[in-house]
C-alpha positions in Angstrom: -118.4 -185.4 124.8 -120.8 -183.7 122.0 -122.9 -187.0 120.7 -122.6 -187.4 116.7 -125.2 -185.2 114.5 -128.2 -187.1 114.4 -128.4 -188.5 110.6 -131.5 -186.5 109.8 -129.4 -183.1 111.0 -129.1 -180.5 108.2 -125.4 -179.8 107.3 -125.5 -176.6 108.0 -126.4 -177.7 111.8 -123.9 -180.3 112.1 -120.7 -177.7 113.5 -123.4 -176.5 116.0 -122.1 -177.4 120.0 -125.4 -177.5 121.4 -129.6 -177.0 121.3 -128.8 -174.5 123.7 -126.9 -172.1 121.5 -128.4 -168.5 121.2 -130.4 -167.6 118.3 -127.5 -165.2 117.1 -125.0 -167.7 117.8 -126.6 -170.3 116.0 -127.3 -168.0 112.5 -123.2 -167.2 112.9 -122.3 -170.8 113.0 -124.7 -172.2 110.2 -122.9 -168.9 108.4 -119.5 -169.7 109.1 -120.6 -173.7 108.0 -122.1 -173.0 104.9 -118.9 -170.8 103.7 -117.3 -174.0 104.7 -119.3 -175.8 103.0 -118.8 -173.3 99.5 -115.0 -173.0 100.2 -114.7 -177.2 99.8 -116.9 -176.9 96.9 -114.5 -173.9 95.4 -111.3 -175.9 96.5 -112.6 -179.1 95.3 -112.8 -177.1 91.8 -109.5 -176.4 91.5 -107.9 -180.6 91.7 -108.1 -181.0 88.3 -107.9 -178.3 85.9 -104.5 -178.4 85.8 -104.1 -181.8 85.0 -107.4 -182.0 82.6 -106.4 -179.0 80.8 -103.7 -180.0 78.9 -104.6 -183.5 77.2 -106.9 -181.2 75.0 -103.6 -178.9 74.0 -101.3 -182.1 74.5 -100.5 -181.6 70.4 -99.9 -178.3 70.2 -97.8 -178.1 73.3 -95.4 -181.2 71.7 -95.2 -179.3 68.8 -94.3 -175.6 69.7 -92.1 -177.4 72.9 -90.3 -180.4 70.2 -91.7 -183.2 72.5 -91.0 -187.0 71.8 -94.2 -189.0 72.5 -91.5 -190.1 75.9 -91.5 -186.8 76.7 -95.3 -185.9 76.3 -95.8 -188.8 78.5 -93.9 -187.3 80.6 -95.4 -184.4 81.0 -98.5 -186.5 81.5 -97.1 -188.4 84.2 -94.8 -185.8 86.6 -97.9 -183.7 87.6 -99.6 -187.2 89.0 -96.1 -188.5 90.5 -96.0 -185.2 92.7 -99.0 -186.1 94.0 -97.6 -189.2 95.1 -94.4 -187.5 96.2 -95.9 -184.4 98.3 -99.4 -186.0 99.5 -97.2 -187.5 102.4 -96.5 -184.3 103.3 -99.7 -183.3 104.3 -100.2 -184.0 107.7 -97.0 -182.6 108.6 -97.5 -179.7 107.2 -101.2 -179.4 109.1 -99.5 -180.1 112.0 -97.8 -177.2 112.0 -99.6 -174.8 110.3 -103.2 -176.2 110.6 -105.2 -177.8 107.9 -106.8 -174.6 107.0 -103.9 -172.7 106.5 -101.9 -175.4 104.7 -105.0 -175.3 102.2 -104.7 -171.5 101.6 -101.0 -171.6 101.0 -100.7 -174.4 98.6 -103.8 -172.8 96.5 -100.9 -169.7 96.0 -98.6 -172.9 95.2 -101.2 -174.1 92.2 -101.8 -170.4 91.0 -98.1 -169.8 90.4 -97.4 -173.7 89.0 -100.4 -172.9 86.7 -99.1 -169.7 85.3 -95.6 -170.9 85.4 -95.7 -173.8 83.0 -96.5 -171.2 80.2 -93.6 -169.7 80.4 -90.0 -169.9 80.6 -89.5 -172.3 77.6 -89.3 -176.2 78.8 -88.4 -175.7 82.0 -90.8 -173.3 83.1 -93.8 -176.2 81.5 -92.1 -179.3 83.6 -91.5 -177.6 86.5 -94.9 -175.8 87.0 -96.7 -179.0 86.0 -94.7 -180.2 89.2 -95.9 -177.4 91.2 -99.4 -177.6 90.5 -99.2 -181.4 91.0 -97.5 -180.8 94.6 -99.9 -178.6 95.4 -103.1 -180.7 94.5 -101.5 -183.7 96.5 -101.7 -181.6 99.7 -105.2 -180.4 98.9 -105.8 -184.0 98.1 -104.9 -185.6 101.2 -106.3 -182.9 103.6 -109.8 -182.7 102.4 -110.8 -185.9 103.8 -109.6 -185.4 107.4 -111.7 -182.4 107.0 -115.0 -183.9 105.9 -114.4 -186.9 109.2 -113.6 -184.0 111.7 -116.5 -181.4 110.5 -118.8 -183.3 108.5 -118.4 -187.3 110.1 -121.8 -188.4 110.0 -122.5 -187.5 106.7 -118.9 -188.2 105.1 -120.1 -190.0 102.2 -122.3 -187.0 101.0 -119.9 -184.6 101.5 -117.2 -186.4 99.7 -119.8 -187.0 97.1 -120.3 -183.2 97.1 -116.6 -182.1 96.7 -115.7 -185.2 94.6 -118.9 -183.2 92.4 -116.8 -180.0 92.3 -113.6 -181.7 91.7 -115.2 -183.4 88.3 -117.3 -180.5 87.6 -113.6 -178.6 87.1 -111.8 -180.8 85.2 -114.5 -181.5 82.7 -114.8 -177.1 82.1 -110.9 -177.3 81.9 -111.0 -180.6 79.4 -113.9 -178.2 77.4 -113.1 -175.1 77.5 -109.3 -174.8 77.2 -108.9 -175.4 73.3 -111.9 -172.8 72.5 -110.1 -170.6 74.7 -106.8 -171.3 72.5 -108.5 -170.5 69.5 -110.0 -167.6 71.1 -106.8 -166.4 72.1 -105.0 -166.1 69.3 -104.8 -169.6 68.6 -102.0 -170.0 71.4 -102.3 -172.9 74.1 -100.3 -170.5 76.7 -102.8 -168.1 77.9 -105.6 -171.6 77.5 -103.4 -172.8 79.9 -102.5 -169.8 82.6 -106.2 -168.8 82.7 -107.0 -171.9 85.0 -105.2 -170.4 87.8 -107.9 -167.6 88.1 -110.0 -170.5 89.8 -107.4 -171.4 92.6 -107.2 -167.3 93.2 -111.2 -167.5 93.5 -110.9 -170.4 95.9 -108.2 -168.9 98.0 -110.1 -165.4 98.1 -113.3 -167.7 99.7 -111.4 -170.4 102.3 -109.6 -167.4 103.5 -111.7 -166.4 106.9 -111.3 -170.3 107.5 -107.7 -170.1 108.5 -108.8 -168.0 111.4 -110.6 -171.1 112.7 -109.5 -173.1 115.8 -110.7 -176.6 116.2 -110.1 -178.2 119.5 -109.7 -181.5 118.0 -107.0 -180.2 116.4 -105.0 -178.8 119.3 -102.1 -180.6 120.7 -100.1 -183.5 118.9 -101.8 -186.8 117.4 -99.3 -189.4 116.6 -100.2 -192.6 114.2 -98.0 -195.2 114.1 -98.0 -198.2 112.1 -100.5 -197.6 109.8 -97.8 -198.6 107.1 -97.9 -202.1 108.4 -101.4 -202.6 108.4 -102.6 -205.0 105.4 -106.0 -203.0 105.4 -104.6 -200.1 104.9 -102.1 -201.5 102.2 -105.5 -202.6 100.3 -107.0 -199.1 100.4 -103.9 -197.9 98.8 -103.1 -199.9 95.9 -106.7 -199.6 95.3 -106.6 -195.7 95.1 -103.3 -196.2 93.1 -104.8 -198.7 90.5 -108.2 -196.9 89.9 -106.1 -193.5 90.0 -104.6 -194.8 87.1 -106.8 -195.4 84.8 -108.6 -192.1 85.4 -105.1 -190.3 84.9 -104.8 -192.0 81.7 -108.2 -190.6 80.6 -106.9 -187.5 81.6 -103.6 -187.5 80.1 -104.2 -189.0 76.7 -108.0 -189.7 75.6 -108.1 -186.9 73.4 -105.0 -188.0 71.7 -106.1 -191.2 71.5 -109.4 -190.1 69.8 -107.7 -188.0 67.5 -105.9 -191.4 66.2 -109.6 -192.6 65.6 -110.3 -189.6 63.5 -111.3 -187.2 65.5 -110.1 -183.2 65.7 -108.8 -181.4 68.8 -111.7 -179.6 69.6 -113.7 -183.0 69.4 -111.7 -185.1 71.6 -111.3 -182.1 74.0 -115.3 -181.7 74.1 -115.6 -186.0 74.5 -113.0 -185.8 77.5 -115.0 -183.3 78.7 -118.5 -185.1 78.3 -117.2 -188.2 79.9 -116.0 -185.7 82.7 -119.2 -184.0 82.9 -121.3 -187.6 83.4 -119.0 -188.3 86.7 -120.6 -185.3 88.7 -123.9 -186.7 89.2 -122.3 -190.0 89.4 -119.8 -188.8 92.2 -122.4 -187.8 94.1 -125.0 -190.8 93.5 -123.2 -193.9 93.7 -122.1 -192.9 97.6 -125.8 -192.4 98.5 -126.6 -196.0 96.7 -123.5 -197.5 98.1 -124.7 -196.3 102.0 -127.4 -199.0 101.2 -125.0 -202.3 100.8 -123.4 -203.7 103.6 -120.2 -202.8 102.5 -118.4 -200.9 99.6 -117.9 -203.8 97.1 -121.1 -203.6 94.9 -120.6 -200.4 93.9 -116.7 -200.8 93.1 -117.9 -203.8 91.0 -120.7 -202.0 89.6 -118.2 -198.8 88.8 -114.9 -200.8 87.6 -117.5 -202.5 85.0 -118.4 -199.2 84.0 -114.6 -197.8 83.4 -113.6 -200.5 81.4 -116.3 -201.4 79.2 -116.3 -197.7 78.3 -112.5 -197.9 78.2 -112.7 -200.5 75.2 -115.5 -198.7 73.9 -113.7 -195.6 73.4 -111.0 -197.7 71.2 -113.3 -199.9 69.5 -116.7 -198.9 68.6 -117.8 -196.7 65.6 -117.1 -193.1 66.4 -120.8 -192.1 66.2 -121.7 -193.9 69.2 -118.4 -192.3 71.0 -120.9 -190.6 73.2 -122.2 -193.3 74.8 -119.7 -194.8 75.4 -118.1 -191.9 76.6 -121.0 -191.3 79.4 -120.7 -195.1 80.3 -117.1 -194.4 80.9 -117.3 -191.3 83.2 -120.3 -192.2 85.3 -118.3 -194.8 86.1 -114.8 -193.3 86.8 -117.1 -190.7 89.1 -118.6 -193.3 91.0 -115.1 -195.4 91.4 -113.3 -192.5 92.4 -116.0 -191.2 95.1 -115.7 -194.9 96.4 -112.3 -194.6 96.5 -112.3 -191.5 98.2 -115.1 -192.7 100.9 -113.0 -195.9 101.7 -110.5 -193.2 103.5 -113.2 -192.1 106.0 -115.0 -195.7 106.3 -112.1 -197.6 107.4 -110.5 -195.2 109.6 -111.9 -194.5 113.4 -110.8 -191.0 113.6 -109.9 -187.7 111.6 -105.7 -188.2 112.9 -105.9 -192.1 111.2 -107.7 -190.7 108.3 -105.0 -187.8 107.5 -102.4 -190.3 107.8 -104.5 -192.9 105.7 -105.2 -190.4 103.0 -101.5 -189.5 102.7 -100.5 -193.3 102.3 -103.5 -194.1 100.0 -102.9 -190.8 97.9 -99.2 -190.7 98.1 -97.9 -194.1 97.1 -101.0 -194.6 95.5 -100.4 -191.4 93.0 -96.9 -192.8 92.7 -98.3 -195.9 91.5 -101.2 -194.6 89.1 -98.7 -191.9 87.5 -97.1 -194.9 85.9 -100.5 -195.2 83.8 -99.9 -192.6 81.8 -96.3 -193.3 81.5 -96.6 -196.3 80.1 -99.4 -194.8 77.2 -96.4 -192.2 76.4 -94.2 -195.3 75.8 -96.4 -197.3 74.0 -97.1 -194.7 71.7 -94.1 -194.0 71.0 -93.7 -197.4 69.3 -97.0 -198.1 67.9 -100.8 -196.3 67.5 -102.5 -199.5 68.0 -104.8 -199.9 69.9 -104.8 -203.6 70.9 -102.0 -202.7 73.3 -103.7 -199.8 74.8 -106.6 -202.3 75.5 -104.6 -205.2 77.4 -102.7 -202.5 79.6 -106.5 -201.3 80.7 -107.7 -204.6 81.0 -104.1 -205.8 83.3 -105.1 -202.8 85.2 -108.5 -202.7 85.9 -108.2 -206.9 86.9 -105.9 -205.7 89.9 -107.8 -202.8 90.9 -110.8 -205.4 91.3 -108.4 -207.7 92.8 -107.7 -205.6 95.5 -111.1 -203.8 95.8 -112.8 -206.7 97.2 -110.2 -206.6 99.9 -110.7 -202.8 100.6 -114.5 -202.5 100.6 -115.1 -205.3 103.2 -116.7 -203.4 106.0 -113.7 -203.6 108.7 -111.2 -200.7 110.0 -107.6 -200.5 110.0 -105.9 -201.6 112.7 -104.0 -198.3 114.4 -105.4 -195.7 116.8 -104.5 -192.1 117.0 -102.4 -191.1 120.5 -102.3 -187.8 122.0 -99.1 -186.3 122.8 
């Protein structure tokens, strides 16, 4: 059995089978790894424009569309519930098709949910919202299983690295989609569609991947109860809970600002600052956190962050907004890229981490999307922002709660079986 890529191995050498390998070989493998390496970055892009673009345009949509705040939060809320309801999915569909190839097809899947929620009146908006949320849950959950199989002794850099991507495109969607509105004849429809160009740019790249065969993939791996296993329950509802509160960010903060004062174009261009300030945090706190002993300082350090920015946003005078704002995102990038890591640390193989990642990011997704929900509904009865405040303060007490549980350094409890 090939021994693990010494910890000082370059990336790009880490797919290599041996020191032996031709000279030719070897520059066709470090090729094939580093458009590998650019297709996760370009597929990482694509998890979030769909849901960031359309807090900025959140107004304008409930206006042209005749949306109660119930029904905004809605809107808010059924992209983020599919990824609860088709993460689980995943590994079944990579069993069949292959991980690769699942990717590909579900990036068609977000173009067309992208495009689709600009047309066709309501229905056309909540059911390509759905769409593009199914298809990111796949994406979602896959990714991972990915990183342990072809990157697994540097899985906390990678997922720093397309945690990166992933924040770097939903802070250009948060920032750019309202100047493309006005732009565009002052129309949120065409702000909207234009973000599925990215998934057709992704799709155009991964697309010599799905020609790849992995021998670790060949052949039937079966998990069993992993949905029994307390560690594993831990990882979850800590994925759900932090999920939460950075799907509420997502879904309302530029409403929320506007309350405070604040246009559409500003509390666009602040959700996309705070968005901005998690890429170097996604791909920092991992490398910090590979110094503890286990993954609790930094979701102490992190949850701190979210929260104390969290009240910020509501409370402090709008000229320091910024700060606040940068306080807030470096640490929903860091939380989330712990998050994310926790998947590959506590399982022992890429099969347990597939099926971890669909549990953590499918009930877990199904749990945060009541986040944003419940801001819909509470604005609905009231602007203040005293209640807004106690529901991130309830949630960000149980995400701590059960991310000292999560981060000890231990692995679930279930081992992949070949069939």
């Amino acid at each position: 059995m090939q021994e693990p890529a010494n910890r000082n191995t370059p990336i790009a050498d880490e797919l290599l089978i041996d020191d032996d390998t031709p000279p030719a070989a070897l520059s066709s493998q470090r090729a094939r790894t580093a458009l590998l390496l650019l297709g996760l970055v370009l597929v990482g892009l694509n998890l979030r424009p769909a849901l960031s673009s359309m807090a900025p345009v959140l107004g304008m949509v409930s206006r042209d569309m005749g949306l109660t705040p119930a029904l905004a939060g809605l809107l808010t809320t059924l992209p983020v519930a599919c990824l609860g309801i088709f993460g689980p999915l995943a590994p079944h569909l990579a069993r069949r098709l292959g991980s690769e190839k699942t990717i590909a097809l579900v990036l068609v899947v977000l173009a067309i949910g992208t495009v689709l929620r600009t047309q066709l009146g309501m229905a056309g908006l909540y059911a390509g919202s759905a769409l593009a949320g199914a298809a990111i849950g796949v994406i979602g959950v896959l990714l991972p299983g990915i990183v342990k199989r072809d990157f697994a002794s540097r899985a906390g850099l990678m997922t720093g690295v397309y945690t990166m991507a992933l924040c770097a495109g939903a802070a250009m969607a948060a920032g750019f989609t309202v100047p493309l509105a006005e732009l565009l004849d002052h129309s949120w429809r065409p702000a909207l569609a234009i973000w599925a160009m990215p998934a057709a740019l992704a799709l155009a790249v991964w697309w010599p991947q799905i020609h790849t065969r992995h021998a670790a993939a060949q052949g039937h791996w079966q998990v069993r109860g992993i949905l029994r296993d307390p560690l594993a329950w831990q990882v979850t509802l800590f994925m759900g809970l932090q999920s939460s509160l950075a799907y509420i960010v997502f879904g309302w903060l530029p409403s929320i600002l506007m309350d405070r004062g604040l246009t559409a174009m500003q509390g666009g261009l602040m959700l996309s600052w705070s968005t901005m300030v998690q890429v170097p945090a996604s791909l920092l706190v991992p490398i910090l956190a590979h110094r503890c002993r286990d993954q609790r300082p930094p979701i102490v350090a992190t949850l701190s962050m979210v929260i104390i920015g969290l009240l910020g946003m509501l409370y402090a005078p709008t000229d320091s907004l910024l700060l606040w704002a940068a306080l807030l995102g470096f640490g929903q990038g860091g939380l989330f890229s712990t998050a994310l890591s926790l998947l590959a640390h506590r399982s022992p193989d890429q099969h347990v981490a597939a099926h971890l990642s669909g549990m953590a990011q499918g009930i877990g997704y199904m749990l945060a999307s009541l986040g944003p929900f419940a801001i819909g509904i509470i604005r609905g009865h009231s602007h203040a922002a005293w209640p807004l405040a106690l529901l991130f303060c309830l949630i960000a007490a149980a995400a701590f709660t059960v991310g000292m549980l999560a981060g000890r350094k231990r692995l679930v409890g279930v081992r992949a079986t070949q069939m």
